[in-house]
N, C-alpha and C positions, 0 to 999 in steps of 0.2 A: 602930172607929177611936178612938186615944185624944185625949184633949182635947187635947194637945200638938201631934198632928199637926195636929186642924182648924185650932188656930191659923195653923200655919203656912201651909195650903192656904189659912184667908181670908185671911191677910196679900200670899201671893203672888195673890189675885183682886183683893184693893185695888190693889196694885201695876200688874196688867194693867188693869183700868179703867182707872187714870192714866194709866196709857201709850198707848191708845186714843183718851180723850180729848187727852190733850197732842197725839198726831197728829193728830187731826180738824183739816184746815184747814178748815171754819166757824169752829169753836170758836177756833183762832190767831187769826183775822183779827178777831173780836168782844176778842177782849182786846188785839190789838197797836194795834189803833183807837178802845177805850176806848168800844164802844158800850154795856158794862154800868156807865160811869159813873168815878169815881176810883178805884172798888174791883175793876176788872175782875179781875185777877191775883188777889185774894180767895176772888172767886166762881168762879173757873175752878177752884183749888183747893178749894175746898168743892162743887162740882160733883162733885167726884172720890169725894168719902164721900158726899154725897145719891145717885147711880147706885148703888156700893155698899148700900145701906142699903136702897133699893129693890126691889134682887134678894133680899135675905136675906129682909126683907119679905113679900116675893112671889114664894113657890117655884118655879109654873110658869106663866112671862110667856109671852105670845103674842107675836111678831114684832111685830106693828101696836102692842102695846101699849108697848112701849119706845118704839118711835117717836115714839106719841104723847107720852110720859114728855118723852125727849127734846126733842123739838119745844116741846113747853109751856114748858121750863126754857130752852132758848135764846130764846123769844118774849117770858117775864118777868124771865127777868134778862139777858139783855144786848139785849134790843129788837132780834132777829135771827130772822128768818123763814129757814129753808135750804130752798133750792130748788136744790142741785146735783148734787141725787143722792147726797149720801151717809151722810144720814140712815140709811135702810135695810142701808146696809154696818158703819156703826158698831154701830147697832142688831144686827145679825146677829156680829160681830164678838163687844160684849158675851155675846150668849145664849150664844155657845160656850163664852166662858169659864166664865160661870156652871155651863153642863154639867159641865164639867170640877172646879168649886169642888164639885159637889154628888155628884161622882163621887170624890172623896178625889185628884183626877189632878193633883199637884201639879206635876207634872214636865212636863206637856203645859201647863199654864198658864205657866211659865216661860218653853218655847220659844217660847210665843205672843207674850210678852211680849218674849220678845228680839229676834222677828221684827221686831214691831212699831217697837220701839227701834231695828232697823237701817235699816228703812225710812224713818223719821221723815223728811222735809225742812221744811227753815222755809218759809212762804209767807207773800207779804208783798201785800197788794193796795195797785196805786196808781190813783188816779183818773184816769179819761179827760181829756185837757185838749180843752175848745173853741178854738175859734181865736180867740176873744179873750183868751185864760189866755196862749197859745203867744209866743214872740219874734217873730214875723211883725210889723212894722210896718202901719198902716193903710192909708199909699200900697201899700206891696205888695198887701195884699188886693185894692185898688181897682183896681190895673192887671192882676191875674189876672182880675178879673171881666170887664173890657172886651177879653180878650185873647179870653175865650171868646164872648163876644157881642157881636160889629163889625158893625154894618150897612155895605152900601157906597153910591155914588148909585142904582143899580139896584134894592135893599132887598131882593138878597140879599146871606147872611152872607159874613164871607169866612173861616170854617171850616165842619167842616161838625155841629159840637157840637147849634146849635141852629137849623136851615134857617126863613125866616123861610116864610110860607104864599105863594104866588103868586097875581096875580089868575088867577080862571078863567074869564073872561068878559069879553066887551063890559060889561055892568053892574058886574062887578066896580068897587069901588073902586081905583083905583091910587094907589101911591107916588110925590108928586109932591119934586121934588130939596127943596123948601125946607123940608118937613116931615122932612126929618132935622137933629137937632140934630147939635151937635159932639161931645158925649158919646156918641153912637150910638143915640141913641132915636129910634125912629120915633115921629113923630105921626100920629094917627089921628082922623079928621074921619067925621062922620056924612054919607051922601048926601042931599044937597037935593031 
């Protein structure tokens, strides 16, 4: 192969790496949320030649071993752990290209790379809101909670969410009327 060509064959694997990585949504979401810091978009880019550099590096990587590569580099530079499963596809992803860097397969690394680029979608993570983040008002809260839990003079509910316990016995304690508050609380007295 002449030197002309490898160039071109590692130019289009740097290319595919980028493209790989730009698709990884981990990797999106660690730079669209700045968890590698002010310089996320930096390091995403420079991400891109450290993979690269890696495989040239190291002719023939094991599966587990990019992974681990991988995982290391999103753990120190953007404080991101991936547990979505696609560590492994990424990882697998790269190796083929590699194959093909080390095979002179310029043309099959292209298509990969096209693939990749057509499939790209952006992903964007938003945070779960609690119900205190939410527009819910606090009387709303308060009145949904007493809707599900009403005692009545009897001290059962009057839905059937959360059935209060029934005495079951002569000795049982009973629900006497004035131990229900207004609120709907039962009071509960120890037996003498």
């Amino acid at each position: 192969m002449m030197a002309g060509a490898t160039e071109d064959v590692r130019a289009l694997f740097g290319a595919g790496v980028r493209a790989a990585l730009e698709a990884w949504p981990a990797l999106q979401i660690a730079v669209e949320n700045g968890f590698g810091g002010v310089h996320s978009q930096e390091k995403a880019e420079w991400l891109g030649g450290a993979v690269e550099d890696y495989f040239i590096a190291n002719a023939d990587l094991e599966l587990e071993e990019i992974e681990d590569f991988l995982g290391e580099l999103m753990t120190t530079e953007f404080d991101t752990v991936v547990e979505d499963g696609s560590l492994p596809q990424v990882s697998q992803q790269l190796q083929t290209m590699f194959h093909h860097f080390q095979k002179g397969d310029g043309a099959a690394l292209q298509e990969m790379t096209s693939h990749i680029n057509q499939k790209k979608c952006k992903v964007t993570a938003t945070p779960l809101k609690t119900a205190k983040e939410t527009d819910v008002a606090e009387d709303d809260v308060d009145s949904v909670e007493e809707m599900e839990v009403t005692a009545t003079n009897d001290g059962a509910t009057t839905d059937e969410v959360c059935p209060q316990p029934q005495p079951s016995g002569p000795d049982s304690q009973t629900i006497k009327e004035e131990d229900i508050v207004e609120d709907g609380w039962t009071i509960v007295r120890r037996k003498k």
